[in-house]
C-alpha positions in Angstrom: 17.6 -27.8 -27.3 18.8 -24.3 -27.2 17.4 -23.6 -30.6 19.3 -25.5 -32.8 18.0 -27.6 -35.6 19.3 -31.5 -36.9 20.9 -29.3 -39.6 22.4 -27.1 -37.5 23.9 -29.9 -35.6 25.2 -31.9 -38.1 27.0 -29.2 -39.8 29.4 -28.2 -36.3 29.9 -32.2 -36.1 31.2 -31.8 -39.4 33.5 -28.6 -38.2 34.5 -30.3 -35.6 35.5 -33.1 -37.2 37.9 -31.2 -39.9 39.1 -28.8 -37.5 39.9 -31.4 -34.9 40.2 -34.6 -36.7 38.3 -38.2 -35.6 41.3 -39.5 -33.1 40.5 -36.3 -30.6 36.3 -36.0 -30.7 36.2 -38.8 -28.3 38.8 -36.9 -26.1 36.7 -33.7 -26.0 33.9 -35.3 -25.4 35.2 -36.9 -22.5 36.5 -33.3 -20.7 32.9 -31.7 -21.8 31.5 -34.5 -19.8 33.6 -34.0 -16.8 33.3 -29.9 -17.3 29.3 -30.5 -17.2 29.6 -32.8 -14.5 31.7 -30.6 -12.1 29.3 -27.7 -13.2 26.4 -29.8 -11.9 28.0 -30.4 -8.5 28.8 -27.4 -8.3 25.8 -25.7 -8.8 24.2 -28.4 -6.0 26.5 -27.8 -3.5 25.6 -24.1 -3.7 22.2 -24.8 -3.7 22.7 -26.8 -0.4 24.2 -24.5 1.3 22.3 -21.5 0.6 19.5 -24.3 1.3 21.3 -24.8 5.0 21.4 -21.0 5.5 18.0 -20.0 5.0 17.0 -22.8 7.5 19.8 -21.6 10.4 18.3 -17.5 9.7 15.1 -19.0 10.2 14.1 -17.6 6.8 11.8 -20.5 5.8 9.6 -20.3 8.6 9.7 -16.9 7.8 8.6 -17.3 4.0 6.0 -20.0 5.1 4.5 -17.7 7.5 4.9 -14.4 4.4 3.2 -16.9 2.0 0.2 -18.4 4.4 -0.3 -14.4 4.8 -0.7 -13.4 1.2 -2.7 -16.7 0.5 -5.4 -15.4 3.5 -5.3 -11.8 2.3 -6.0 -13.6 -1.7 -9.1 -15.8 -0.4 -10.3 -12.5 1.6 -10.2 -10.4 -1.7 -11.6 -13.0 -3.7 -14.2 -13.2 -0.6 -14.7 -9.6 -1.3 -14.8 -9.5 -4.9 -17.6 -11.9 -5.0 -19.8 -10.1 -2.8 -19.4 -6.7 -4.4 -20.6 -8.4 -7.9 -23.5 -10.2 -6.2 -24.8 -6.9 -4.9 -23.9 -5.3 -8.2 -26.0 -8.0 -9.8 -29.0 -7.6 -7.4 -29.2 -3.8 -7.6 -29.0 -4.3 -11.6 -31.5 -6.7 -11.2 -33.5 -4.7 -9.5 -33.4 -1.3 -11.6 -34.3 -3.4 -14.9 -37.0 -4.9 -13.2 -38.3 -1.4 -12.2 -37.6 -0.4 -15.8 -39.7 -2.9 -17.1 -42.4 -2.0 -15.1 -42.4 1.4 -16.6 -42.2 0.4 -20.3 -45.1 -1.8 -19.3 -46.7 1.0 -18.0 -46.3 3.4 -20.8 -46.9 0.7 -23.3 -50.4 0.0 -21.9 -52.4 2.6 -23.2 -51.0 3.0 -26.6 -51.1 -0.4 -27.5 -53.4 -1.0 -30.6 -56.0 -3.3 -30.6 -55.8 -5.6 -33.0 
């Protein structure tokens, strides 16, 4: 919780304590609570109605339709991708096995005989 340690806390409970005394921690606790609170509603009723104005604009459809796009154009890259490294394996493929014939080739005739 925001970086602070059971020590840390313990020591501004006790600052708190000497700098407000025990009769008004309950108090402030209290008007925290309702400040968080009110910060909370707040915060969803902005949320709602930039919610509600995105859906009269039409945005979302319009974000639906931007991220269905990007998610076809992914797959059909990935698509892509996967096809260029199968021909890049069967062309490899390919020149080692020609390769191979050489060496086998060349190594023929100077083999010793045992």
């Amino acid at each position: 919780m925001f970086g602070i340690g059971g020590g840390e806390i313990v020591f501004i409970i006790l600052v708190a304590l000497m700098l407000f005394g025990s009769d008004k921690i309950p108090e402030i606790a209290r008007t925290l609570g309702k400040i968080m609170a009110q910060l909370k509603n707040a915060t969803n009723d902005i949320k709602s109605e930039i919610q509600k104005g995105v859906e009269a604009n039409g945005l979302d459809t319009t974000i639906k339709e931007i991220k269905s796009d990007f998610t076809d154009l992914g797959a059909s890259i990935n698509k892509d991708i996967r096809e260029a490294q199968a021909k890049m394996t069967a062309q490899t493929n390919t020149v080692l096995d020609e390769a191979a014939k050489e060496v086998n080739e060349l190594d023929g005739p100077v083999k010793r005989q045992s």
